[in-house]
N, C-alpha and C positions, 0 to 999 in steps of 0.2 A: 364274375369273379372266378378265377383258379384257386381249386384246390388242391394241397399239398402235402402230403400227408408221409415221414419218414416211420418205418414198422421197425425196433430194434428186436433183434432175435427173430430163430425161423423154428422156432419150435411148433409145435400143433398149434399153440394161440397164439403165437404171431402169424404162423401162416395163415392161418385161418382167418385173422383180421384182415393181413392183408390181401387177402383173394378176395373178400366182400366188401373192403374199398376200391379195389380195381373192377368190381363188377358192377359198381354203383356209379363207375364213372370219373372216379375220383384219382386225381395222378399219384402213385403212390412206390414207395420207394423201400424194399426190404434188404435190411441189413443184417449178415451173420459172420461174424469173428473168424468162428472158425468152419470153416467148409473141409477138414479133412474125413471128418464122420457124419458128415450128414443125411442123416436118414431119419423117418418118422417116427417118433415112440420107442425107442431103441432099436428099430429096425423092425416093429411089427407094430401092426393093429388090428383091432378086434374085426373079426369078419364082417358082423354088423356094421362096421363103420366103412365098407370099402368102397359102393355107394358114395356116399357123401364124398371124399376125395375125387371121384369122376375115374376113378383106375384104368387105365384100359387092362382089360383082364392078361394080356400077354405079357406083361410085366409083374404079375405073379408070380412069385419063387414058387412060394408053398402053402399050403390052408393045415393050417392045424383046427383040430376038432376037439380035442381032449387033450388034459396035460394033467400028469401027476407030481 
């Protein structure tokens, strides 16, 4: 049996879903409205979390450390 799986929105938890249905093997299909801003988290995430995205470090803007 195939499976089929459509992901609506690409925000962190759609993404996220659907990278670990397509990692699982699963055909899957992600859909997002609108692609003129797309970017993660309004355009950042926490350092901790850069890791888990799989980043490659050359596509680093910038690390912030502190913010007041």
């Amino acid at each position: 049996m195939v499976l089929r799986v459509a992901v609506v929105g690409s925000g962190p938890a759609g993404s996220s879903a659907a990278e670990v249905l397509a990692k699982a093997g699963i055909e899957t299909y992600l859909f997002e409205r609108k692609l003129d801003n797309a970017k993660p988290c309004g355009g950042a995430i926490p350092l901790c979390m850069v890791s888990e995205f799989d980043l490659p470090p050359e596509i680093i803007d910038r690390q912030v450390r502190q913010m007041k």
